[in-house]
C-alpha positions in Angstrom: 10.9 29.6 -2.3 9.4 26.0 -2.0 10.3 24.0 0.9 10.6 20.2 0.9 7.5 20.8 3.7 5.4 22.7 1.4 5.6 19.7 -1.8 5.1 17.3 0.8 1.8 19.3 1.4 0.9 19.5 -2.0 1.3 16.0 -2.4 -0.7 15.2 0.6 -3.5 17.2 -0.4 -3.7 15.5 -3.9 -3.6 12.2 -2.4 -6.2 13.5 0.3 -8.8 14.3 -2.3 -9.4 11.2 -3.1 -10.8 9.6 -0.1 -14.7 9.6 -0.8 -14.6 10.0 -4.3 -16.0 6.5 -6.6 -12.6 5.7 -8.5 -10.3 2.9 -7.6 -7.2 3.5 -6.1 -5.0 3.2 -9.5 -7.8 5.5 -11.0 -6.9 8.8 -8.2 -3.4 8.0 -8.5 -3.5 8.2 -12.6 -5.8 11.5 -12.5 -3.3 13.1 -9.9 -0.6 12.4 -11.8 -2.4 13.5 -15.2 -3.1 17.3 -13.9 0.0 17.4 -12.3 1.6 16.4 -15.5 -0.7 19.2 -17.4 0.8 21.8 -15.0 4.6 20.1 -16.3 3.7 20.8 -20.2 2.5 24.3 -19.4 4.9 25.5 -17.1 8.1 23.3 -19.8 6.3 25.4 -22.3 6.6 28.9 -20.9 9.9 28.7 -19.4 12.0 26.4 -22.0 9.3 26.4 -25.5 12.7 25.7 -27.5 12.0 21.7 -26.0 8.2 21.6 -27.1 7.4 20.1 -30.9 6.3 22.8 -32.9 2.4 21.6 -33.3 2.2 21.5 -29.2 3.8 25.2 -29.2 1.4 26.7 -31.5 -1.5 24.6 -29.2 -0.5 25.4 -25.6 0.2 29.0 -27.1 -3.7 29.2 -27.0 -4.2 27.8 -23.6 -2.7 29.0 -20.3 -3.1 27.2 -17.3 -5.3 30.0 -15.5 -7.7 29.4 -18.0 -8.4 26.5 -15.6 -8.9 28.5 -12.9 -11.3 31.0 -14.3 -13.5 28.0 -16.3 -17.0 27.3 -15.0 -16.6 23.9 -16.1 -12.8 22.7 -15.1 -13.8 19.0 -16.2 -15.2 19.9 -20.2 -12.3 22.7 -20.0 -9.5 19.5 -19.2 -11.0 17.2 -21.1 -11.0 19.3 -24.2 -7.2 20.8 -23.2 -6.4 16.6 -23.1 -7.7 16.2 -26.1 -6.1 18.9 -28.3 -2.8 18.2 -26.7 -3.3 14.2 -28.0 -4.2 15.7 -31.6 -1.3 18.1 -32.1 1.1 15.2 -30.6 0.1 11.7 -30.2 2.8 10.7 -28.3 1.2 12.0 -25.4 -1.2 9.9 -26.2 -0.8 6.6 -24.0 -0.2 9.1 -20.8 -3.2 11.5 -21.4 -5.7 9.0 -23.2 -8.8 7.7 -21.2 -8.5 10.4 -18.5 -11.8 12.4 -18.1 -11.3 15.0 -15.6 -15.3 15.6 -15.9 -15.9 12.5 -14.1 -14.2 14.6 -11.0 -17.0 16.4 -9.0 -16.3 20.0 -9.8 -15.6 20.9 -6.8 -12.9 18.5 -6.4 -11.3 20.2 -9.8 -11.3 23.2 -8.4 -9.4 22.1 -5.1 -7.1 20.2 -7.5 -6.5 23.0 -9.6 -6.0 25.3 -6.9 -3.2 23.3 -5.0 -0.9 22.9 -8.5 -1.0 26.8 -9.2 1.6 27.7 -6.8 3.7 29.5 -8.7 6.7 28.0 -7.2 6.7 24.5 -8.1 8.4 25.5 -11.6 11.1 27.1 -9.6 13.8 24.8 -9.6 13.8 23.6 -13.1 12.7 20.3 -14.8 14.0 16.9 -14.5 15.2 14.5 -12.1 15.2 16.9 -9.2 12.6 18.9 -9.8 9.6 19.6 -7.6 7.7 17.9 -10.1 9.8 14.9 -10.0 9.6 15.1 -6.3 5.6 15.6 -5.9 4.9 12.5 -7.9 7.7 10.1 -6.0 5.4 12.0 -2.7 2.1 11.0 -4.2 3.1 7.6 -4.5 4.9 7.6 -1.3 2.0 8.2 -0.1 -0.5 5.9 -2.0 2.0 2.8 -0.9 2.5 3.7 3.1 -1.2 4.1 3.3 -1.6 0.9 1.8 -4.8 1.9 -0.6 -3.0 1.0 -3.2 -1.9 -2.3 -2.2 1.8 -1.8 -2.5 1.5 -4.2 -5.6 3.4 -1.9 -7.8 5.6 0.1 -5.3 8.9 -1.0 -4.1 10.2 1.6 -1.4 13.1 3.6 -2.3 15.3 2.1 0.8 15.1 -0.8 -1.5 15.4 0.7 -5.1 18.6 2.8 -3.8 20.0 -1.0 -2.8 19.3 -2.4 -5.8 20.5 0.8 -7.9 23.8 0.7 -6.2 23.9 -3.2 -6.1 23.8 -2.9 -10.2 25.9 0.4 -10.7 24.7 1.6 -14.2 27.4 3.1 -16.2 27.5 5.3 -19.1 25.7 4.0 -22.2 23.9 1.3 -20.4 20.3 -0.3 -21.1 18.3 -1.3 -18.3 15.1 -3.3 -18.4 12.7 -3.7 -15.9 10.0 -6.6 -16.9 7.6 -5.7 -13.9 8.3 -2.3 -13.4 5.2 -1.1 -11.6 5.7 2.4 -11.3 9.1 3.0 -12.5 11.0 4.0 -9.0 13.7 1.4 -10.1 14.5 3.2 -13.2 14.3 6.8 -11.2 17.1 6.0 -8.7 19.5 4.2 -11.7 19.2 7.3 -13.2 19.8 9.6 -9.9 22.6 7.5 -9.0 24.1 8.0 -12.1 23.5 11.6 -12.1 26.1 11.6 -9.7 28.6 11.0 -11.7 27.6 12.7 -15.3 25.3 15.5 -15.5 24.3 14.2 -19.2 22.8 11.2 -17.3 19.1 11.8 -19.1 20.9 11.3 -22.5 23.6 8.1 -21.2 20.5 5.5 -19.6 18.3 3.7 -21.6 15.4 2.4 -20.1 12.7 -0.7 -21.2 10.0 -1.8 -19.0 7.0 -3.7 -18.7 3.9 -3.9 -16.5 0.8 -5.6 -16.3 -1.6 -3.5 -15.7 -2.4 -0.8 -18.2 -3.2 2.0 -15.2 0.4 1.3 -13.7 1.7 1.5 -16.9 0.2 5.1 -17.3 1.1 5.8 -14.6 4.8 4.3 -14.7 5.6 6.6 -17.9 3.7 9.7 -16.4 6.5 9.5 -13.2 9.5 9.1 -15.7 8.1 12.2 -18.0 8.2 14.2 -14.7 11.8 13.1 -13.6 13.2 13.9 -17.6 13.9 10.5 -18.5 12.3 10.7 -21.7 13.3 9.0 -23.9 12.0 5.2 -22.7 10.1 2.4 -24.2 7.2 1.2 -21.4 4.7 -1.4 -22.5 2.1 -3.0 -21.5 1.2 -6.5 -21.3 2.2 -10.1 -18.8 5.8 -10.2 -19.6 6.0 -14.0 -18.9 3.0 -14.5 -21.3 3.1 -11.9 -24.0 7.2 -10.4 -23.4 7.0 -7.3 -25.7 11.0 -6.7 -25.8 11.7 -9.0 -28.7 14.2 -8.5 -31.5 14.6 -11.2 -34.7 11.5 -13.2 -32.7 13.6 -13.8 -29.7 14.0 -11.9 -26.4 15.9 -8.6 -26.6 18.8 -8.5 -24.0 20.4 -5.7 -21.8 23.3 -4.5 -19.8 21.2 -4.7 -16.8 18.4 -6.2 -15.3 16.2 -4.8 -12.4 13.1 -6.6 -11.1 10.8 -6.9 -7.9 8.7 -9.7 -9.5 5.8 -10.9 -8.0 6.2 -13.3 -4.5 5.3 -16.5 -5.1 3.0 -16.3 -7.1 1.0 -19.0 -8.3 -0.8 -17.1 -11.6 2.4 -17.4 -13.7 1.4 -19.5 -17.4 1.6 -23.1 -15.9 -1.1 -24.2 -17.7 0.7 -22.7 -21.0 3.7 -23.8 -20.4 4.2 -25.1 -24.0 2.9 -21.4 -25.4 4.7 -19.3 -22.2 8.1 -21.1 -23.2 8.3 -20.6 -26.7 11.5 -18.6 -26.3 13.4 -20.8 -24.6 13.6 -19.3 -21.2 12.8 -22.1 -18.5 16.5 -24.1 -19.6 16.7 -25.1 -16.0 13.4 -26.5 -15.6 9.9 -25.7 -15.5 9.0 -24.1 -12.4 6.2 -25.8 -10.2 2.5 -25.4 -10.6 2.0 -22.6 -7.6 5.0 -20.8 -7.5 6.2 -18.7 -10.7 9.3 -17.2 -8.4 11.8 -19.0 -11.0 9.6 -18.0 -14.0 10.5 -14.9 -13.9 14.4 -15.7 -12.7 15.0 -17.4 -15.6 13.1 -14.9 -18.1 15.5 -12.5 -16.5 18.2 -14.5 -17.4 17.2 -14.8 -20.9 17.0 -11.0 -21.4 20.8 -10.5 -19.6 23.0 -9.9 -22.9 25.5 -13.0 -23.3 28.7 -11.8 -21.9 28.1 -8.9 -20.0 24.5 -9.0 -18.7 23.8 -8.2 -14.8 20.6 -8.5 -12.6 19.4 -7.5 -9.5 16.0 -9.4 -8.5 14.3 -9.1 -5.2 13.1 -12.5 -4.0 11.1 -14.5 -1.7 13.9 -16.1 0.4 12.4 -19.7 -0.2 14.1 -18.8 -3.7 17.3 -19.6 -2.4 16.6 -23.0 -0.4 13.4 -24.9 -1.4 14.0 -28.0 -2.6 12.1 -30.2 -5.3 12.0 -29.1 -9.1 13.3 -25.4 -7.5 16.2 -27.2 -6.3 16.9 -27.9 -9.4 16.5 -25.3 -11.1 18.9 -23.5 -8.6 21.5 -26.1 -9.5 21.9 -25.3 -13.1 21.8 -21.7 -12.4 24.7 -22.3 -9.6 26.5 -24.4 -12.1 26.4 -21.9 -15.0 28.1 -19.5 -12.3 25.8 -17.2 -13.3 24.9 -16.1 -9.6 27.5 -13.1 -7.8 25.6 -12.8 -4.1 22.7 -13.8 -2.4 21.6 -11.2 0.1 18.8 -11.5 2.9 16.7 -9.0 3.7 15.4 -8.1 6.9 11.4 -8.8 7.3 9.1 -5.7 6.9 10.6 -4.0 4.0 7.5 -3.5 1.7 4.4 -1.9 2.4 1.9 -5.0 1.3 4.1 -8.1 3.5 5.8 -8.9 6.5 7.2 -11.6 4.7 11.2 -11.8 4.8 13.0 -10.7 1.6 16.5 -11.3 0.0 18.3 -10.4 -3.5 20.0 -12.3 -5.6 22.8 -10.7 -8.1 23.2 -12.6 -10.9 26.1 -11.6 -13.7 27.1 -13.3 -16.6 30.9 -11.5 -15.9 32.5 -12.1 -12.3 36.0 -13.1 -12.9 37.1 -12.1 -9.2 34.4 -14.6 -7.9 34.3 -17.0 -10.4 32.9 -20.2 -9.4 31.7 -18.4 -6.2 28.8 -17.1 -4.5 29.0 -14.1 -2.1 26.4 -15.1 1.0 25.3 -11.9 3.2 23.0 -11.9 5.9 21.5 -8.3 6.4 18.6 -9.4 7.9 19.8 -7.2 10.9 20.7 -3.9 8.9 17.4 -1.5 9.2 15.7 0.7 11.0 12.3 0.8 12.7 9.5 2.8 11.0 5.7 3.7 12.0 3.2 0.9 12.0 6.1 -2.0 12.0 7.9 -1.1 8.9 11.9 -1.7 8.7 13.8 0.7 6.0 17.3 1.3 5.4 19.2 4.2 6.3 21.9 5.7 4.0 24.2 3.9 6.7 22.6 0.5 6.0 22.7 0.8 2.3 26.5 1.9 2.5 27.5 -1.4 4.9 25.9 -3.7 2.5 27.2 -2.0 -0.8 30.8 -1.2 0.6 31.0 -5.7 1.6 29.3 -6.7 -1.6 32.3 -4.5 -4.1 35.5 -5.0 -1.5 34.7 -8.5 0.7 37.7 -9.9 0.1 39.5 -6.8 0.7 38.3 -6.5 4.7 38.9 -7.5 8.1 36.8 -10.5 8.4 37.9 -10.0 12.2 36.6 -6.6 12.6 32.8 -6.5 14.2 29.8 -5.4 11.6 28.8 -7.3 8.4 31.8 -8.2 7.1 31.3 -11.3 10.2 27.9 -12.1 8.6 29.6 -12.5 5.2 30.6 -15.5 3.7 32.1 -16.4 0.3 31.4 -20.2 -0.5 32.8 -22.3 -3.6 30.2 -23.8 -5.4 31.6 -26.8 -4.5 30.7 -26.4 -1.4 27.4 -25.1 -1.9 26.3 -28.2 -4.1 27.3 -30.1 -0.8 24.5 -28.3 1.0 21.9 -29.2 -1.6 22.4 -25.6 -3.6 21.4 -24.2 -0.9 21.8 -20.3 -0.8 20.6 -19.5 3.1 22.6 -18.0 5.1 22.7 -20.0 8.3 23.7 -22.4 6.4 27.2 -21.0 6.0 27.5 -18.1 8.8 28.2 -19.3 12.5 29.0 -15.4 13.9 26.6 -14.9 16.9 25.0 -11.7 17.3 25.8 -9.6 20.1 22.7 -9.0 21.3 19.6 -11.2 20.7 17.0 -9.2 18.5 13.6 -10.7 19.0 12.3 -9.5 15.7 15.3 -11.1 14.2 14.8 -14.6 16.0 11.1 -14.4 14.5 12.4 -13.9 11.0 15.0 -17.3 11.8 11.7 -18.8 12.9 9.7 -18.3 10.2 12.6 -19.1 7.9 12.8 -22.8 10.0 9.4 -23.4 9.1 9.0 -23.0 5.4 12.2 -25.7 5.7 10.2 -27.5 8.1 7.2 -27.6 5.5 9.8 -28.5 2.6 10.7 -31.3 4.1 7.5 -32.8 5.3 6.3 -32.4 1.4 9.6 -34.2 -0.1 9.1 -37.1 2.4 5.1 -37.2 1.3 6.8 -37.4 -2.2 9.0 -40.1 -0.9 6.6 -42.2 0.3 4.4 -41.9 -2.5 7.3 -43.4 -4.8 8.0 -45.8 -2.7 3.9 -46.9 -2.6 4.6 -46.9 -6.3 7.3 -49.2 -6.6 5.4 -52.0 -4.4 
């Protein structure tokens, strides 16, 4: 029986491969994935052929996967498997299309080859929890930690399960992603929700789009191996070219999940006229070198009407820097469309030290209406290798358990509920719509956590900078007027 040591292995080895070999980093990743997925149809086929369309049965019917093994050419005997399986059903054909296994030294096919014939990778089934599911999350794991990929495109799962719990799919609902990167949002919605239905596959539907073709491949090649098919994925700048469009405006969902780009300055400024076609920048049009609102407010756009919910992960100068972005935080504040603001301790993603927070935004929130939940978490992780901070299921639980029952707690009791603070918006449009927690929680830490007094630093210092610009801005007005 397979071990969670021995996919761990498997997925290491993958990954291994690639060092020395001329493809970029998205390339290895999309070829790993493509054989691996290979071995999925193959081993779907033989053990459940019933779920196979009939042109693919009759195909794969002439083709085993030893055949690979035994070929003296494994790249002209892949290639010419990809190809056939495109031809008897093209909708494989965004996931399989453009890979050419013959560009692989032969010797690296046959390693390949070699490490996805254990016989017991098919042995607990297909789906969401099977060791295919669980060898691709590993080979992406791995990609991000080891940083050749950039961590572009990854958000760690200590962050997905967060966001997954913050937003609570139910039953039925659509979830979009607009910069999905490689789909782990979307994977633990639907393991969270497999919790609580075993239909889950059939009760989510998912809608996301990435940039970059590769990730996109890659994106739907990770959901095929988890059993979330059906999904929509495409490709394409979502601020620029949104492809989720229904009677030529933006299609909305039940839920919203994003970890947009940080700060950003390559967002469609220059385009504005084009970019905002649809309506979405209400609030204002965000400034030159930041697109951090861009895609808040396309967000918003896409949340249906009455019911619509979002959880975005944000640069924390989201919720405090002033200028046009203070504005723009204004009339979101005053539509009451925001439930919490939630900082994030420093460290969480592979690619930045840079703080993080999340704001939950929903369009229903008659318990907190007119109200913003304010939670600093900034002191909720644990230490990894190499200065990384995750969350443990502990972490996750404390910030879930305050943001659903807040008003419900001891406010007197020690833990988070004393770094928690409801505000009026009122109150909040007092402080310039400011959304930063030490604006609005005193409670002094028991113990003084250098890395924590860093983060307060750095925090200090954007403001600082802030500040310094919108007097330069003052001053230049006031030149003006002479």
């Amino acid at each position: 029986m397979i071990n969670e040591q021995d996919y761990l292995d498997i997925a290491w080895k993958l990954f291994d491969l690639g060092r020395g070999i001329n493809f970029n980093n998205r390339q290895w990743l999309s070829y790993s994935l493509s054989l691996l997925f290979l071995r999925y149809i193959f081993d779907l086929f033989f053990t459940q052929s019933t779920t196979i369309p009939n042109r693919l049965e009759k195909l794969i019917g002439k083709i085993q996967w030893d055949d690979f093994t035994r070929s003296s050419n494994i790249g002209e005997a892949l290639d010419k498997a990809v190809n056939k399986i495109i031809e008897a059903n093209p909708d494989f054909k965004v996931v399989l299309s453009k890979t050419e296994f013959s560009r692989i030294p032969e010797r690296t096919l046959n390693q390949m080859i070699s490490i996805l014939s254990n016989p017991q990778i098919k042995d607990n089934g297909f789906g969401l929890f099977s060791h295919y599911a669980t060898i691709s999350e590993s080979i992406l794991d791995f990609e991000a930690s080891n940083q050749k990929f950039g961590g572009e495109n990854f958000t760690p799962k200590w962050v997905t399960q967060l966001m997954a719990r913050l937003v609570d799919p139910q039953k039925g609902t659509t979830i979009h992603d607009p910069v999905c990167g490689t789909g782990g949002l979307f994977v633990e919605c639907a393991k969270l929700l497999s919790q609580k239905d075993q239909d889950f596959p059939q009760l989510l539907h998912f809608f996301g789009q990435e940039k970059n073709d590769q990730t996109s491949k890659i994106c739907q090649i990770n959901l095929l191996l988890h059993g979330l098919d059906p999904f929509k994925v495409q490709t394409g700048d979502t601020l620029r070219d949104p492809k989720f469009m229904k009677s030529n405006n933006l299609e909305q969902f039940d839920i919203v999940v994003a970890n947009p780009p940080l700060n950003t300055g390559d967002w469609g400024y220059e385009e504005v006229d084009r970019v905002d076609k649809l309506n979405r920048f209400r609030y204002g049009i965000p400034p030159r070198k930041n697109g951090d609102f861009a895609f808040i407010q396309h967000i918003i756009a896409t949340m249906k009407p009455d019911s619509g919910k979002a959880v975005i992960l944000v640069s924390p100068g989201v919720l405090f820097r002033s200028g046009v972005e203070q504005d723009i935080r204004a009339g979101i504040l005053d539509s009451d469309l925001v439930e919490a603001a939630i900082v994030l301790p420093t460290n969480l993603l592979y690619n930045t030290n840079i703080p993080l927070a999340i704001l939950v935004l929903n369009r229903s929130k008659p318990t907190r209406k007119n109200k913003v939940l304010i939670i600093d978490a900034s002191n909720e992780y644990k230490k990894l290798n190499r200065g990384v901070n995750s969350f443990d299921t502990k972490n996750i639980d404390d910030i879930v358990e305050i943001f659903n029952n807040f008003e419900k707690l001891d406010k007197n009791k020690s833990g988070l509920a004393k770094f928690t603070s409801l505000q009026d918006i009122e109150n909040i449009k007092q402080h310039d719509y400011q959304l930063n927690a030490n604006r609005y929680i005193t409670a002094p830490r028991i113990k003084v956590d250098v890395e924590e007094k860093r983060v307060e630093l750095h925090y200090l210092e954007i403001e600082r900078l802030h500040l310094e610009n919108k007097m330069d801005q003052i001053l230049e007005d006031i030149k003006l007027l002479r």
